[in-house]
C-alpha positions as CSV (number, residue, x, y, z in Angstrom):
1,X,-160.1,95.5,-40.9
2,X,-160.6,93.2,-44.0
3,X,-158.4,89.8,-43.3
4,X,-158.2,87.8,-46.5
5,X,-157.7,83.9,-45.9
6,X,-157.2,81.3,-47.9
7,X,-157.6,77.3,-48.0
8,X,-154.6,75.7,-50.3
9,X,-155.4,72.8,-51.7
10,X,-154.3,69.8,-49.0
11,X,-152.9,67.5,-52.1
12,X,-150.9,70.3,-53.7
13,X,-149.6,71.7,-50.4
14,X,-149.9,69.4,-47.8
15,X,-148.4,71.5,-44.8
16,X,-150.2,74.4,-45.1
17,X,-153.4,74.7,-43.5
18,X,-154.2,78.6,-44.3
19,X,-152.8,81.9,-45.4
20,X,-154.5,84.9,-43.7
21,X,-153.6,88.3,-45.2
22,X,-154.1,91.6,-44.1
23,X,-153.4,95.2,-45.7
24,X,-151.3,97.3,-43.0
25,X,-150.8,100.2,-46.0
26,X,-152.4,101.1,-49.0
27,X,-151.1,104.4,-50.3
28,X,-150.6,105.6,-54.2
29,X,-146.7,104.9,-53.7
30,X,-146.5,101.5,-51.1
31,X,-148.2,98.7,-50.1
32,X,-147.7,97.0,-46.9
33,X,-149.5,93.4,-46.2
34,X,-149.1,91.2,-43.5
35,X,-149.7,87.6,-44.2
36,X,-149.8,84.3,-41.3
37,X,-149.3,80.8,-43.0
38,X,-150.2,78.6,-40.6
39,X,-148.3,74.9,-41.7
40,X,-149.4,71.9,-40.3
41,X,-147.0,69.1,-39.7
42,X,-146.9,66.4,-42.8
43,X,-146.8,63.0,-41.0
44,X,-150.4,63.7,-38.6
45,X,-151.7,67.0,-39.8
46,X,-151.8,68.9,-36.5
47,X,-151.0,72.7,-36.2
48,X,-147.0,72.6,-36.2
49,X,-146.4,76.6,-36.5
50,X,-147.0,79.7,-37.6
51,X,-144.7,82.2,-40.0
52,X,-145.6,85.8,-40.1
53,X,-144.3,87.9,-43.6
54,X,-144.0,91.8,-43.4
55,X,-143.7,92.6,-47.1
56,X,-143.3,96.1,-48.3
57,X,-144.3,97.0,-52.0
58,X,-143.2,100.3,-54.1
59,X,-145.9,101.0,-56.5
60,X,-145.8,102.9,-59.5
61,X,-148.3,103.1,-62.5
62,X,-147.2,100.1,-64.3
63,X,-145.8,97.7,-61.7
64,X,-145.9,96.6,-58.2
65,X,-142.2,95.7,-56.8
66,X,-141.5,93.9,-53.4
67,X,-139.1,96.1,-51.1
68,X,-136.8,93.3,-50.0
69,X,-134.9,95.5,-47.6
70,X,-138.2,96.4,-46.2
71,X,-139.5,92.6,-46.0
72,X,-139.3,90.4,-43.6
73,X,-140.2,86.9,-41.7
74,X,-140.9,85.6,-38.0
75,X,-141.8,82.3,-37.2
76,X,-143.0,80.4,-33.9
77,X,-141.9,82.2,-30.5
78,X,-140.9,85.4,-32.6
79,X,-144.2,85.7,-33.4
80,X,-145.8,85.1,-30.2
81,X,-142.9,87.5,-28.6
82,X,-143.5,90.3,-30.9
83,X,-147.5,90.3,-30.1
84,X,-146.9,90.2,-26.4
85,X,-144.9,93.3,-27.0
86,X,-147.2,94.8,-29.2
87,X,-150.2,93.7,-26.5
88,X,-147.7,94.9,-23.6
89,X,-147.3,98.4,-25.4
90,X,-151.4,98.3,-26.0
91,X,-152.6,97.7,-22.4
92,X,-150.5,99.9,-20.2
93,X,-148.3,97.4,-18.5
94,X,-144.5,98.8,-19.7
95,X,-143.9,101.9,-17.0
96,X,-143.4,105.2,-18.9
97,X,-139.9,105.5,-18.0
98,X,-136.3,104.8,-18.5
99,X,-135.2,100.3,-17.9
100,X,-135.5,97.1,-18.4
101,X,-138.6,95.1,-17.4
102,X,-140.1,92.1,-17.4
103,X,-144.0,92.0,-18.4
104,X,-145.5,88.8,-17.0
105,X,-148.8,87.4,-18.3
106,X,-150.5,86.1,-15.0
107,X,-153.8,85.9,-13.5
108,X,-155.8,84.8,-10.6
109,X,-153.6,83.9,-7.2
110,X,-150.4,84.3,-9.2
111,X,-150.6,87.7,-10.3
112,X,-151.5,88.4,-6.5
113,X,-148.3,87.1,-5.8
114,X,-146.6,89.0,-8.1
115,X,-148.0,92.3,-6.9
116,X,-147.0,91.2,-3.8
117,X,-143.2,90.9,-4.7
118,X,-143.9,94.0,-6.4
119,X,-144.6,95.7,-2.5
120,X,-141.8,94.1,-0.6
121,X,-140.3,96.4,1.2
122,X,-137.1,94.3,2.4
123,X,-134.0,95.5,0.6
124,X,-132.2,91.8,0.5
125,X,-135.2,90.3,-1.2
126,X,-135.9,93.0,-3.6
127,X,-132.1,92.9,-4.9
128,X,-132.6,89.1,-4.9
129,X,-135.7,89.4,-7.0
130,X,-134.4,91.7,-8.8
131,X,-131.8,89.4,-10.3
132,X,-135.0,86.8,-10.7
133,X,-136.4,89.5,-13.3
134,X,-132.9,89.8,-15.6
135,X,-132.5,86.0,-15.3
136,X,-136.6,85.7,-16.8
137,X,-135.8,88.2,-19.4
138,X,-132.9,86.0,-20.9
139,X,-135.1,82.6,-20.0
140,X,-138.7,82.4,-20.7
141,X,-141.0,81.0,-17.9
142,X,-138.7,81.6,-14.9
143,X,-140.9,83.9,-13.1
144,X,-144.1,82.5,-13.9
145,X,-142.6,79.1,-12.4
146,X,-141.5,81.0,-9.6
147,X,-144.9,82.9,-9.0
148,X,-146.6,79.6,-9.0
149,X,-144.0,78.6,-6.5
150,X,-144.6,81.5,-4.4
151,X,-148.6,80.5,-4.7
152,X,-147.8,77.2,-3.0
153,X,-145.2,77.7,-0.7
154,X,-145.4,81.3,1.8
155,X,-141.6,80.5,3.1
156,X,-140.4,79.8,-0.2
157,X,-139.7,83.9,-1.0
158,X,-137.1,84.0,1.7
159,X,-135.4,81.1,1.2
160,X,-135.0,82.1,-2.8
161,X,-134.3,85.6,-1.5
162,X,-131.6,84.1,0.9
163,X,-130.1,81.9,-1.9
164,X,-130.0,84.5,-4.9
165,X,-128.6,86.9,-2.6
166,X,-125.9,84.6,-1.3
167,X,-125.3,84.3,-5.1
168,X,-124.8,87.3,-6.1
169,X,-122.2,88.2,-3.6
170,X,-120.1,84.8,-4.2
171,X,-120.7,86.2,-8.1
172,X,-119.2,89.7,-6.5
173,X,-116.5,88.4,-4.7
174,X,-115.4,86.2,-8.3
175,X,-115.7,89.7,-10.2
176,X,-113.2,91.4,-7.5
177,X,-110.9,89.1,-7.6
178,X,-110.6,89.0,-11.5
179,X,-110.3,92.8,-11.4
180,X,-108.0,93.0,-9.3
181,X,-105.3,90.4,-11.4
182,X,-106.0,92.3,-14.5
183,X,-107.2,96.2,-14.1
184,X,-105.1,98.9,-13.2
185,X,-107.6,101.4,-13.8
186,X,-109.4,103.5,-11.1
187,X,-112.6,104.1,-12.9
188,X,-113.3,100.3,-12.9
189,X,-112.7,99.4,-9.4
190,X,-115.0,103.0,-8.3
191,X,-117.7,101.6,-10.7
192,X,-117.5,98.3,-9.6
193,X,-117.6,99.5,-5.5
194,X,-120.7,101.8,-6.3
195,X,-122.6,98.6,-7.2
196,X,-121.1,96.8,-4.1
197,X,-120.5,99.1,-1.4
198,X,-121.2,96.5,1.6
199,X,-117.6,95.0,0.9
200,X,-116.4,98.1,2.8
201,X,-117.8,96.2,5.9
202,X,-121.1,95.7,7.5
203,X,-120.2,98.4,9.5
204,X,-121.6,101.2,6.7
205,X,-125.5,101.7,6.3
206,X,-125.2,103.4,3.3
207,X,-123.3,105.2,0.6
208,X,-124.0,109.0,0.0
209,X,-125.3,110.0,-3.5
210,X,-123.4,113.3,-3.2
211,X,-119.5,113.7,-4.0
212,X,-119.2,116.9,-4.3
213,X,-118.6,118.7,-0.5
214,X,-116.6,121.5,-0.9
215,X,-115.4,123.4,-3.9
216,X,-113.4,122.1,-6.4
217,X,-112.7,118.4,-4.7
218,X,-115.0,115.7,-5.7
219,X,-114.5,112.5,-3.4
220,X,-114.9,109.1,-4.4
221,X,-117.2,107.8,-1.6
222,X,-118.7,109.5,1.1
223,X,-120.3,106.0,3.4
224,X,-122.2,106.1,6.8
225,X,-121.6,104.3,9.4
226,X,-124.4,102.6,11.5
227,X,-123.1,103.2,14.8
228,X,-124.1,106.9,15.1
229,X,-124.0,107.8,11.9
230,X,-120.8,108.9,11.5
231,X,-119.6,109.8,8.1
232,X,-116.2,108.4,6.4
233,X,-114.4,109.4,3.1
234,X,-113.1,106.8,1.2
235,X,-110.6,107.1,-1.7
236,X,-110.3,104.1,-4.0
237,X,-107.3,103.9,-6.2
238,X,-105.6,100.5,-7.7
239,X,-104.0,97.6,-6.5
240,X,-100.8,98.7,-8.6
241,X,-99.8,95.2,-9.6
242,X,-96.3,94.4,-9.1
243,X,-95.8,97.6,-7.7
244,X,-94.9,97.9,-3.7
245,X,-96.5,100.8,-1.6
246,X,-93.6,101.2,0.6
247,X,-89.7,101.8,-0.4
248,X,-86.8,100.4,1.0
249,X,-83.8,102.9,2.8
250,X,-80.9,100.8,2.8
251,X,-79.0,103.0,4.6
252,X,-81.3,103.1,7.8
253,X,-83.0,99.7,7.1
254,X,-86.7,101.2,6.9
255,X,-89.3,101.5,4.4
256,X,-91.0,104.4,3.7
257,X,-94.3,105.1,1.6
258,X,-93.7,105.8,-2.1
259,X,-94.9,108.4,-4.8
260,X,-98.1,106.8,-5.0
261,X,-99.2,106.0,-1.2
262,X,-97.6,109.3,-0.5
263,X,-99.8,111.7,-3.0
264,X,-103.1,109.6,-2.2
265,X,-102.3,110.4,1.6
266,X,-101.6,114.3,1.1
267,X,-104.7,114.2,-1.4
268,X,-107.2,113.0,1.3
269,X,-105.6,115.3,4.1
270,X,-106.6,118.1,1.9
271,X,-110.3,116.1,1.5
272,X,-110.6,116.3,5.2
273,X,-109.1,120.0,5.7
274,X,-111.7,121.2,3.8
275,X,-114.3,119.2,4.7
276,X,-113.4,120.5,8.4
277,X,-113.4,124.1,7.5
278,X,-116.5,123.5,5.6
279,X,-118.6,121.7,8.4
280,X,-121.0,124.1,9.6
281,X,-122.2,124.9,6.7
282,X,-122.7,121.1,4.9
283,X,-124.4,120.2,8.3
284,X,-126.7,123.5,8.0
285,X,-126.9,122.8,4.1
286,X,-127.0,118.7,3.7
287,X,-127.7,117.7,6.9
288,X,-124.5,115.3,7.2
289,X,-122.2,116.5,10.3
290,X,-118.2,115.7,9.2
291,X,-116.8,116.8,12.4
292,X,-113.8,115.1,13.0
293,X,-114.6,112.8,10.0
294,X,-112.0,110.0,9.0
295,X,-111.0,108.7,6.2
296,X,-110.1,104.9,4.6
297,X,-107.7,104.5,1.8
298,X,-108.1,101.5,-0.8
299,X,-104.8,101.4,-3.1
300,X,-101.6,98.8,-3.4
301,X,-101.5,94.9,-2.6
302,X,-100.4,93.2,0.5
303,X,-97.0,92.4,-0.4
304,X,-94.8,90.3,1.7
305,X,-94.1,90.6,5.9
306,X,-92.2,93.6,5.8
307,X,-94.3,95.5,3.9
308,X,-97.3,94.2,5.8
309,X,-95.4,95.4,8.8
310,X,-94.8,99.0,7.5
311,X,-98.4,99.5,6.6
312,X,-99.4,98.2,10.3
313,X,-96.9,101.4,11.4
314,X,-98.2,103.7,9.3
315,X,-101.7,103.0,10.1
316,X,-100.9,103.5,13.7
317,X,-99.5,106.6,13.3
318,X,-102.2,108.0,11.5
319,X,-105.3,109.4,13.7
320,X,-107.9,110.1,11.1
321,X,-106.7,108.1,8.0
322,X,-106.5,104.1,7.3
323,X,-104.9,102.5,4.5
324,X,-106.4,99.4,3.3
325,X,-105.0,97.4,0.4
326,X,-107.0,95.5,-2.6
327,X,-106.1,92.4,-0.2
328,X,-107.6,93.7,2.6
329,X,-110.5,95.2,0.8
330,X,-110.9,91.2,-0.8
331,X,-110.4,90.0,3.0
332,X,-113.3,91.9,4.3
333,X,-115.4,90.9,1.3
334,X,-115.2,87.5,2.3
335,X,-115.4,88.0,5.6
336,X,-119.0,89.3,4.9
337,X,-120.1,86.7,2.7
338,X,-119.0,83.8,5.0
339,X,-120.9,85.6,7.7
340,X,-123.7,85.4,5.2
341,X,-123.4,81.7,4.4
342,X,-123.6,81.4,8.7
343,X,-119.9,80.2,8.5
């Protein structure tokens, strides 16, 4: 590589120190040069920073013509973040797969520490470190401060661990409630619980990647309970805002469920009729044994005493389905985080 550099002269140009130059492309049609002027600050003469050209030329027998739309100019950190890149791509350290990542530049007993983090195998400290790693890609020098943290202070992972995590589910909580004043749309709230599944309760271990049971029916969730490891389906719908789940009979002075709490209640009685016929073979095929299995409904808002009262009959009436509203589903949210903040 041939790197041209040149001295201008310090009483013509006073804040430049150099220009170094550097032919990326030399072809009979274009020209490509990459040129660093390093300037120096006017008042004490020390390095101030650095601006990198990428300049493009079309070529032809009689002239030489600068691409503009092809040009162009870093300075400072863009510079140093485009090398690290570069240097990043170079050595090996960006994982030959599909994310976001954060590439560190750390040596000695901090790196250690970082591979470390890297082998945790608790799940609370991982998602808490995991929201480290998307707050350092957005802010330079978090998580080499933490890392040198970490280096000093052994106790100091689970403390973070236990403080981002706490974080994240007040964050969670916040995100329900908003969605619930202003979405009526099942897709979001489903999204939304797939990313935070433990506000069902702390009673499920885990959420089931498969949906799809038995033919044709494709359930929302399919979550396993600790105790035992009994399955449960759970059908999320929306909090219908404004709407009540139960109707009034004036002439018997009852309520009774409406279209909505109605269909979702004959839609997951089919869910578990099939899912009963069907159990032999998903526990000879999948493992999972749904005899018996129950199910939880999320749909509807609280609404006032009376229909609080009606939903408290219906639940007792049924044997293998619950209805839960948005309310409830916020209550138990809560409930779980307060246990978290040892309230």
């Amino acid at each position: 590589m041939k790197i041209d550099v040149a001295k201008p002269d310090a009483e013509r140009h006073p804040n430049l120190r150099s220009l170094n130059t550097v032919v990326l492309k030399d072809g009979p049609k274009v020209r490509k040069v990459a040129k660093i002027t390093k300037i120096r600050d006017h008042n004490t003469g020390a390095p101030h920073h650095d601006s990198l050209s990428l300049k493009s030329y079309k070529l032809n027998p009689v002239s030489c013509d600068l691409q503009q739309e092809r040009s162009l100019s870093l300075e400072g950190e863009e510079i140093t973040r485009l090398t690290d890149f570069l240097q990043a791509l170079r050595d090996g350290s960006v994982p030959d797969r599909a994310g976001s990542f954060v590439v560190l530049n750390a040596a000695g007993k901090e790196a250690e520490t970082l591979r470390q983090m890297a082998d945790l195998g608790d799940g609370a400290k991982l998602d808490a470190l995991a929201t480290l790693m998307r707050q350092a890609a957005s802010t330079p020098g978090v998580l080499a401060k933490l890392a040198a943290k970490l280096s000093e202070d052994e106790g100091f992972l689970e403390k973070a661990a236990t403080a981002l995590n706490l974080e994240v589910y007040r964050s969670a909580v916040r995100d329900l409630e908003a969605l619930i004043a202003t979405s009526n749309r099942e897709a979001d709230f489903q999204s939304f619980l797939e990313t935070n599944p433990w506000m069902f309760g702390s009673e499920y271990s885990a959420v089931l990647d498969r949906r799809r049971w038995t033919r044709d029916e494709q359930l929302d969730f399919l979550a396993r309970l600790t105790t035992g490891g009994d399955v449960e389906v759970i059908e999320i719908k929306t909090p219908m805002q404004g709407q009540p789940l139960f109707l009034k009979d004036s002439s018997h002075a009852t309520l009774y469920p409406g279209a909505p709490l109605t269909k979702v209640i004959a839609q997951v009685q089919n869910y578990l009729e099939r899912l009963d016929r069907d159990r032999n073979g998903i526990l000879a095929n999948d493992g999972v044994d749904v005899t018996k299995i129950r199910a939880k409904v999320i749909i509807g808002s609280e609404g006032d005493a009376d229909q609080q009262a009606a939903l408290r009959r219906l639940n007792g009436h049924h044997h293998r389905i619950q209805i839960i509203t948005f309310d409830g589903l916020l209550a138990i949210a809560r409930r779980v985080l307060a246990y978290l903040e040892g309230g």
